[in-house]
N, C-alpha and C positions, 0 to 999 in steps of 0.2 A: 504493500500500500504506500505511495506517493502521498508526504505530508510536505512538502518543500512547495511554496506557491510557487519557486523561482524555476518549477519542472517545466522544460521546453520539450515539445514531440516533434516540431518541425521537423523532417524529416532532413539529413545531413545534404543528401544531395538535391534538395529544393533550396537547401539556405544556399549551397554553394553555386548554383545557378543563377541564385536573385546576387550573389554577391559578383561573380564575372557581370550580370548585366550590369547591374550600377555603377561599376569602375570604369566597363567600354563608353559607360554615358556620360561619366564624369571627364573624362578626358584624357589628357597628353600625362599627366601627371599623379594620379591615379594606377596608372598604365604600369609607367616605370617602377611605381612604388609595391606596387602587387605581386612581386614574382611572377610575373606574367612569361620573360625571356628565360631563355636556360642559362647555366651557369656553364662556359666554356674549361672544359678539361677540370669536371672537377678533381680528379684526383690530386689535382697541380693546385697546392695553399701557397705560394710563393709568392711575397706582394707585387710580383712581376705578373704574375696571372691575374690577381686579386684586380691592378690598375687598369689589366687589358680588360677585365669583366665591368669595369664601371665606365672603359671608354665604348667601350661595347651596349650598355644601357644609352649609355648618353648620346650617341650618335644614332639611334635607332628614330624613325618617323614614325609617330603616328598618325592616322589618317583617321579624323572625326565623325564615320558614316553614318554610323548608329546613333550617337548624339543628336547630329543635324537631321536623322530621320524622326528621331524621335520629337525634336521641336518641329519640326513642319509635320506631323499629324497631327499634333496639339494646335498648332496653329489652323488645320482644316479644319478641324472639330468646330473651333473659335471664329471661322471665319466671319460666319454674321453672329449676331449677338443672341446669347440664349433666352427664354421666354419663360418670363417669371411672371404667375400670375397667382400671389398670394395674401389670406386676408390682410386685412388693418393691422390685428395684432401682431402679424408675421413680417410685416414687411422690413423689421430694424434685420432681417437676413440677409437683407439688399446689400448691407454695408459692414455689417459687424456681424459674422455667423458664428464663429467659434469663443467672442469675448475676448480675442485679441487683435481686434479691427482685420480683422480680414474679411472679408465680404464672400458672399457663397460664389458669386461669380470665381474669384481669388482660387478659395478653397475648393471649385470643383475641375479648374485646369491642374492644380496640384493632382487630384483622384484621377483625370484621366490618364494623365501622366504617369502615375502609379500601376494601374491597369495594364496598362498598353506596355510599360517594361517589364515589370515582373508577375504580370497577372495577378496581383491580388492586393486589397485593400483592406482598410474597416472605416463604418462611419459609429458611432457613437452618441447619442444625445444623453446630456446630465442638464441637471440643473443648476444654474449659477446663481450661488447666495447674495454675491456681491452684486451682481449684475438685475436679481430677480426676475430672473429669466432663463428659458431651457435656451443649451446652443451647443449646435452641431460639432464633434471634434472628429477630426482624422487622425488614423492609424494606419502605418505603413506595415508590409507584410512582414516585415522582422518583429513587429513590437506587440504581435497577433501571436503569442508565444502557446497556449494550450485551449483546447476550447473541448466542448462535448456537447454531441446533438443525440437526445433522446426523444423521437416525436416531433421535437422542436428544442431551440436552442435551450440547454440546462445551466452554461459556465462557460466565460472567455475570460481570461487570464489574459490581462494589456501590462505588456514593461512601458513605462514611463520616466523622463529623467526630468526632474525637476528643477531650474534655479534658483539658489536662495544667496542672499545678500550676506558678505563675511567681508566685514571691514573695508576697502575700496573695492575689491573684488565680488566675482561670483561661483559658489562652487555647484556642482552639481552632483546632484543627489540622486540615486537609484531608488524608482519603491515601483510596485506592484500594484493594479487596480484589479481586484476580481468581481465578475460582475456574475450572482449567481439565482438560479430560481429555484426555494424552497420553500417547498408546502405549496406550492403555485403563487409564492411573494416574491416577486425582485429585489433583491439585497444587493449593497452597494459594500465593497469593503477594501481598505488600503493599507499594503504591507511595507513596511521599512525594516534595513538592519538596522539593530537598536545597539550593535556589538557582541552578542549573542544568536545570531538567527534574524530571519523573518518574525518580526512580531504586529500583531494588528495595532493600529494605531487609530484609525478610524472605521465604524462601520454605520450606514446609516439605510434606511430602507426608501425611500423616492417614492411620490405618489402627489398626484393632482390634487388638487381640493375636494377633489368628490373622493378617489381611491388609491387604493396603491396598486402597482402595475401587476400584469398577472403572466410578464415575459417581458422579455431580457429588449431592451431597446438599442440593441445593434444589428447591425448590420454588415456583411460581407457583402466585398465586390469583386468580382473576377473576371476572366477576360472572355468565359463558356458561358457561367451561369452566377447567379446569385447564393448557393449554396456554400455548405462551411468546406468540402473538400478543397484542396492546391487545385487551381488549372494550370495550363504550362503557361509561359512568358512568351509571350507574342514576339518581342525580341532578341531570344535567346538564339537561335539560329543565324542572325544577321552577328550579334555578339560576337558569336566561337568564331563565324569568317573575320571578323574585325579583331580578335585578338592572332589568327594564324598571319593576319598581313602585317600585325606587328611585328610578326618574329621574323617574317621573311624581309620584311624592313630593314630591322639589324641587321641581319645576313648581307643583307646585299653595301648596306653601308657599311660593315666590319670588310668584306671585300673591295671595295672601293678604296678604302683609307690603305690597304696595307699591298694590295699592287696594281691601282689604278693609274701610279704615275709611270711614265717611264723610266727605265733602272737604265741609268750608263756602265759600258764595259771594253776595257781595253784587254787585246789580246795580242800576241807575239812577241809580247816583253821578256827580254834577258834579264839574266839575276841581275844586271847591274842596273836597268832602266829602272825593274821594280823598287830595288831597292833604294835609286835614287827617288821617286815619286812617294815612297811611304815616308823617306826623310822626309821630303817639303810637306807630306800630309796636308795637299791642298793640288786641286786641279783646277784652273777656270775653263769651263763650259759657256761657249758663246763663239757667236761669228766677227767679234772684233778680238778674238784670243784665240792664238794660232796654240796648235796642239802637237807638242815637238815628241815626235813615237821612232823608237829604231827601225832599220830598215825589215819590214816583214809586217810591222806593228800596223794592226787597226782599232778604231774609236769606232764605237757604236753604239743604239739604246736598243734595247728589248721592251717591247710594248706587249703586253697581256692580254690576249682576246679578251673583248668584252663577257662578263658574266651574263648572258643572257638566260639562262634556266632560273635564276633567283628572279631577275627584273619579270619574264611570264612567268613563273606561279604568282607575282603581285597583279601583276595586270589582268589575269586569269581571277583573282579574286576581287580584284575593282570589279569588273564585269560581272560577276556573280552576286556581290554586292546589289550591285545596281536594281538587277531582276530582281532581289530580296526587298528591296524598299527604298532603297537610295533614289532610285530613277525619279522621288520626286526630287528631291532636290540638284540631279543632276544638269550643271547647265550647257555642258559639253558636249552631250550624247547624241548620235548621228539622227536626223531626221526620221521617224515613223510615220504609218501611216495614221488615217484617224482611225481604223478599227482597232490598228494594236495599241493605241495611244487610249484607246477606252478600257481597252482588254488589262493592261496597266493598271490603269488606274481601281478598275473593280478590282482586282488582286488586291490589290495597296490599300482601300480602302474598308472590304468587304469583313478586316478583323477590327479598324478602328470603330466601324461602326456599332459592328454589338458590344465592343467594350464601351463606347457612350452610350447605347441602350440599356445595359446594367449600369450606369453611373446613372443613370434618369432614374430607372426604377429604384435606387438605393437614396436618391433625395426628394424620392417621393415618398417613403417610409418615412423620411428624417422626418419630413415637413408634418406628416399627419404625428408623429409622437411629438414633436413641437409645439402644435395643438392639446395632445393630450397633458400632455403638462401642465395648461393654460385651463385645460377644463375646456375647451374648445373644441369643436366638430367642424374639422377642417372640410370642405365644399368635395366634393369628387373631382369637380375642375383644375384646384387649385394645382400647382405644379411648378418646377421649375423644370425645363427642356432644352436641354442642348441638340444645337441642330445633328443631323444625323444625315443627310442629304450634302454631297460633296461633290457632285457634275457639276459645274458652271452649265448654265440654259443654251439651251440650245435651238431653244422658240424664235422663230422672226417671226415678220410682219404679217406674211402671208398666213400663214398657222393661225395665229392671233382674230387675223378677219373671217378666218375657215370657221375658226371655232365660235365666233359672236354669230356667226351666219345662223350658225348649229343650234343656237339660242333662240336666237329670235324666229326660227322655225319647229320651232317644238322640239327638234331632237335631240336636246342636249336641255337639263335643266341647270338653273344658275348655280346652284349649290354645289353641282358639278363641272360646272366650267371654273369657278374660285377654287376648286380645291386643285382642280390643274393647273392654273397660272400660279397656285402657292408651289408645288411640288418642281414648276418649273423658274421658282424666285422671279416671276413678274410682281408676284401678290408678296408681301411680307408675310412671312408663317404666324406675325404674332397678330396679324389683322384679322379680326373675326366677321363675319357678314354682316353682324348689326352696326360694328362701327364704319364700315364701308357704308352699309346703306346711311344711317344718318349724316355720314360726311358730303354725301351726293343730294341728299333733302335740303344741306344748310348750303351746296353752290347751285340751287335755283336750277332754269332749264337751260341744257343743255344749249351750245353752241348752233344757231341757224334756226332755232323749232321758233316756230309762228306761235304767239302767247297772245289771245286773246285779253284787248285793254278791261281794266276794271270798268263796273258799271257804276253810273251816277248813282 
């Protein structure tokens, strides 16, 4: 029996996946720092090796694929602004969701973002005493340390690192939140080392003005489903290519540095030439310095065929890159047609999309336990939505008057022609038929129509 709150189940090789992705995302320096390169000749500890292995790190490139893919599907996700439509008492989410001004817009590019690398998230609503008010908090997939699902969620164990004020500084503190349902009550409760173990230090039980809750108000977010299992990391495939080209990087620049230049060499020299030319231990090389050699004696360089197998398997894995996800951001890549240029694009986008689909559904939870907190019966409408639609329109004019045609002969009703010019971003997603119509009541008659004068 496990009595340590601080027990983690994460599985080794899911932590160690979520950690190669975060590093390729992190960057150039992350990279180097991770033991990501091999260690040349280990059996050679001689700070002569040791120097060659740190010029060996330091001279390797990295190449940011994974990074910059991962900010330009954030950015598609984002590209128009998402559709928040929530009551009076809810709307301080606009701006401050978690209690520490971060606004849910803020905190839900953080959750895709989270998603879309390592597939999986938490969202969390508490109550904030200070604030007197519930507010949304995120949890990254490392800090999602133990959970159990019986029927329905029973216990999520959240590691949390806290700051607290120590003289001009700040130190930070480890404690544990476990969040558990017994007897069918949701119990809130917070562990610290006290220098002895995990000890409870606060437990309080959370409930509305009318009840106490009768289930755990979190939430998982994943890159498949909404459920508590791992899904994989929608990035982890592009990752392992982006760390293999970092190694063939140093390769090919550890090769570069040590016979990419040309070696000069003299040949036909008598004991006496050589042994006069290692006296002066100095030869100038150049075409205003004459190069004085015994008879037989020739000068020459030796030039190194290029390494070409290091430089393709890199170019071999840009390329592969690419088809993985880079190609949005590629701004170099040889012209396509439009059908593979869609075909592209549905690839690229078709895993960003359900993972903003489970981020909708996961703050649409939030939003109604938010409510419940409040003793409030959040609307069925209410919602925040991020767009999920990433074609740019592809409607002209003629389409446009096909389809008013279609309208105004009965075969098409309006309700359906609006939801197609939303679908194809003529219409804004966030405009609803009544505020369309009353905007067309308050600009009078149309352009050209014959309006009968008032009467006396």
């Amino acid at each position: 029996m496990t009595t340590d709150v601080s027990f983690c189940r994460i599985p080794a090789d899911a932590a160690e996946r979520w950690k190669t992705v975060r590093d390729v995302v992190s960057g150039d320096q992350a990279m180097r720092c991770g033991g990501y390169l091999p260690y040349l000749n280990v059996a050679d500890k001689s700070p002569e090796n040791r120097a060659r292995n740190v010029a060996y790190v330091e001279r390797a490139v990295f190449y940011g694929a994974t990074g910059r893919t991962l900010d330009g599907l954030i950015g598609l996700a984002f590209r128009r602004d998402p559709r928040a439509t929530l009551p009076k008492q809810l709307e301080y989410l606009l701006k401050d969701a978690d209690g520490r001004k971060n606004s849910i817009y803020q905190q839900s590019q953080a959750s895709v973002g989270n998603v879309v690398e390592v597939g999986r998230h938490g969202l969390y609503v508490d109550y904030d005493e200070r604030l007197a008010r519930p507010v949304i908090k995120a949890y990254a997939a490392e800090s999602i340390i133990n959970w159990r699902f019986e029927g329905q969620l029973t216990m999520v164990v959240l590691r949390e690192c806290i700051e607290e004020a120590d003289e001009f500084g700040l130190v930070e503190v480890v404690q544990y939140r476990e969040l558990a349902l017994e007897d069918g009550t949701f119990v809130c409760r917070i562990w610290r080392d006290q220098g002895q173990g995990w000890s409870l230090v606060a437990q309080t039980v959370p409930r509305s003005s009318a009840k106490t809750f009768d289930f755990i108000p979190f939430q998982f977010i994943g890159s498949r489903n909404n459920d508590a299992d791992i899904d994989d990391s929608p990035l982890y495939d592009l990752a392992k290519l982006n760390v293999a080209h970092f190694r063939n990087s140093a390769d090919y620049e550890d090769s570069v540095f040590y016979v990419g230049q040309a070696q000069p060499y003299i040949t036909g020299l008598t004991e006496e030439w050589r042994d006069h030319i290692e006296k002066e231990s100095k030869a100038y090389i150049g075409s205003r310095t004459a190069m004085l050699l015994p008879a037989g004696g020739s000068f020459d360089f030796a030039q190194p065929a290029p390494n070409t197998l290091v430089k393709e398997a890199m170019d071999q894995k840009e390329k592969q890159m690419v088809a993985m996800g880079a190609r949005l951001l590629d701004q170099t890549r040889a012209a396509v047609t439009a059908t593979q240029n869609e075909n592209d694009k549905e690839a690229s986008t078709s895993i960003l999309s359900m993972c903003v689909s489970n981020v909708n559904e996961a703050y649409q939870n939030a939003i109604a336990w938010c409510g419940f907190y409040l003793n409030l019966v959040v609307p069925a409408d209410a919602a925040y939505k991020i767009n999920q639609e990433y074609a740019k329109t592809k409607i002209d004019a003629q389409v446009v008057t096909a389809l008013v045609a279609a309208w105004q002969s009965g075969a098409m009703a309006k309700p359906d022609l609006r939801a197609y010019l939303r679908a194809e971003g003529v219409i804004a997603t966030e405009r609803t038929d009544e505020e369309i119509d009353a905007d067309l009541d308050g600009e009078g008659p149309a352009l050209g129509t014959i309006v009968d004068p008032p009467t006396a």
